[in-house]
N, C-alpha and C positions, 0 to 999 in steps of 0.2 A: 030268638030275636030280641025277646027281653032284655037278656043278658047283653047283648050286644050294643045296647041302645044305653044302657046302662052303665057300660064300659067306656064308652065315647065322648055319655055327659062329664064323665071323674077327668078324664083325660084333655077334654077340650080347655080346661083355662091351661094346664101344662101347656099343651102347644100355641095356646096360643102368646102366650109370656116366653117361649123360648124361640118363638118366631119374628120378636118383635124386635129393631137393630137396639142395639145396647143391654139387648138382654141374653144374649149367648156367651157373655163371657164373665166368667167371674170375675176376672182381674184384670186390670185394666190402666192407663195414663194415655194425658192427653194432655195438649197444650202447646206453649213454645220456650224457648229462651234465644233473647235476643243479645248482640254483641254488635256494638257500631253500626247498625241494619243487616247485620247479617243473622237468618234468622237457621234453627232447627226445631222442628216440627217433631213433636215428643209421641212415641208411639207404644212404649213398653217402659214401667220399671221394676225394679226389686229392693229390697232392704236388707242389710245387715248388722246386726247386732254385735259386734265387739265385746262381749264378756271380759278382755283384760282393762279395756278403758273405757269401757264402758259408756260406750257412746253409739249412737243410732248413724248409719248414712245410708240415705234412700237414693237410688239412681235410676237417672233418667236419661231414656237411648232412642236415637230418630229410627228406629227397627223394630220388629218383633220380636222378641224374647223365644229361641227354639227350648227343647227341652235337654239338650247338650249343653246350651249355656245356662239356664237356670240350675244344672247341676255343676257345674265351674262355679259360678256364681254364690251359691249355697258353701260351697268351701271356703269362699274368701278370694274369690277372685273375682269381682267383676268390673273392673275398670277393666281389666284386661281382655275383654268379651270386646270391645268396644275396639280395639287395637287390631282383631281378627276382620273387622268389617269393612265393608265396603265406602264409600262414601254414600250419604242421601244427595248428595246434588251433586255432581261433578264441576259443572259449572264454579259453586265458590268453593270446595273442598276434593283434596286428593286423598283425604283422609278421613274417620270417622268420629267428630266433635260428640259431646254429650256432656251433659252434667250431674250434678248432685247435690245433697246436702244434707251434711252433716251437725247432728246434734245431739248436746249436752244435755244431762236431767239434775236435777237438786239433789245433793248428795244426804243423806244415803236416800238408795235409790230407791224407794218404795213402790210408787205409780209411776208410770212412762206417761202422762198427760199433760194438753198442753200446759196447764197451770204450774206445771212445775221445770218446763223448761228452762236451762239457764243462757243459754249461748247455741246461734249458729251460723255455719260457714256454708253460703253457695260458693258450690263449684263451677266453672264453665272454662271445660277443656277444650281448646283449639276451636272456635269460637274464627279467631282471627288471624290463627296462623297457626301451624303443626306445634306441637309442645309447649302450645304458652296456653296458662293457667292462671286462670282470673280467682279470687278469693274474696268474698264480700262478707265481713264478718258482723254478727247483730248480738246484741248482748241483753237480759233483764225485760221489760217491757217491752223494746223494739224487735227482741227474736219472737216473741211471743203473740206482738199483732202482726208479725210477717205472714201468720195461718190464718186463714179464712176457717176451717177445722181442723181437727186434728184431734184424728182415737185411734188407739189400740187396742185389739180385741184377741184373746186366746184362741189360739182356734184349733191345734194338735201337738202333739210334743215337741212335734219340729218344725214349727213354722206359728209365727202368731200372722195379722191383719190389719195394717196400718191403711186408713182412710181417712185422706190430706186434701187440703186445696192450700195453693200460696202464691200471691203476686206480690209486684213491686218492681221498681228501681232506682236505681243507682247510679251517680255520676263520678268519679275517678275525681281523687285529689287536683290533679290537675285541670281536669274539667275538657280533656281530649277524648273521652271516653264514655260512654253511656250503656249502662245494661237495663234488660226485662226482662219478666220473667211471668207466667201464669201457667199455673201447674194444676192439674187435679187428677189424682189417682185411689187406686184402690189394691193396694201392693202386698206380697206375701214379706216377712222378714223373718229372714233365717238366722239362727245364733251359733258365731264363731266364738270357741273356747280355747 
């Protein structure tokens, strides 16, 4: 009975921390990005590492990430996970919008941190109509406060741990045009070579 009681005390902060909402999952995005009022509601991303250009892009998808596509994904295909899907609202989409963002580090490439960012590109694909691709580029200081955080952590050989937050927006040269964006995840980043 000792033992029993003794087993339960060890046990009870475990369940009680993986009972609690936001604590079941290791990995995780949330958020939105917005397009002319048309908004999608961010529910999964992932990161890839580009080894030839070395360059970072993290992406964000109004779905949950199965483990079919996190393994497409890990090879270098994940826009194309996003092409397979369904729409999140049929109402304003026939198709499944998503975004991302891609970023540069100080050459050479020693830390991935924010401090050494040089440049980055949001993405926001179909946003407002099937195949149109919005690109908002920041460069030096401005890609740099676009993060609320921003670390990199090792974490196996095949995958490090990117934990981000970023808002902002943006109004189109023209000024017909308005984007937003408020992202915060906790995402695996796989390296293509």
């Amino acid at each position: 009975m000792r033992k029993a009681i003794i087993v339960c005390l060890l046990l009870f902060p475990y369940i009680m921390l993986t009972s609690l909402p936001g604590q079941t999952k290791t990995y995780y995005a949330r958020g939105h990005i917005t397009e002319n009022g048309k908004t999608i509601h961010i529910k999964d991303s992932i990161g890839i590492w580009n080894s030839k250009n070395n360059r970072l892009k993290i992406y964000f998808f109004p779905f949950e990430l199965t483990e079919k596509d996190i393994k497409m994904a890990s090879k270098g295909s994940p826009a194309s996970i996003a092409f397979k899907k369904p729409s999140p609202d049929k109402s304003k989409w026939q198709w499944c919008p998503y975004g991302a963002i891609s970023i540069k580090f100080k050459k050479p490439i020693v830390d991935k941190k924010l401090e050494t960012i040089t440049w980055i590109n949001y993405i926001l694909y179909g946003l407002t109509k099937k195949n149109h691709t919005m690109n908002i580029n920041r460069s030096g200081k401005k890609a740099r406060d676009s993060f609320g955080s921003f670390a990199i952590r090792s974490q196996t050989r095949n995958y490090d741990i990117l934990e981000m937050s970023t808002k902002g927006e943006h109004v189109s040269f023209s000024g017909d045009s308005k984007y937003s964006w408020n992202l915060k995840g906790r995402t695996k980043i796989f390296v293509i070579k």
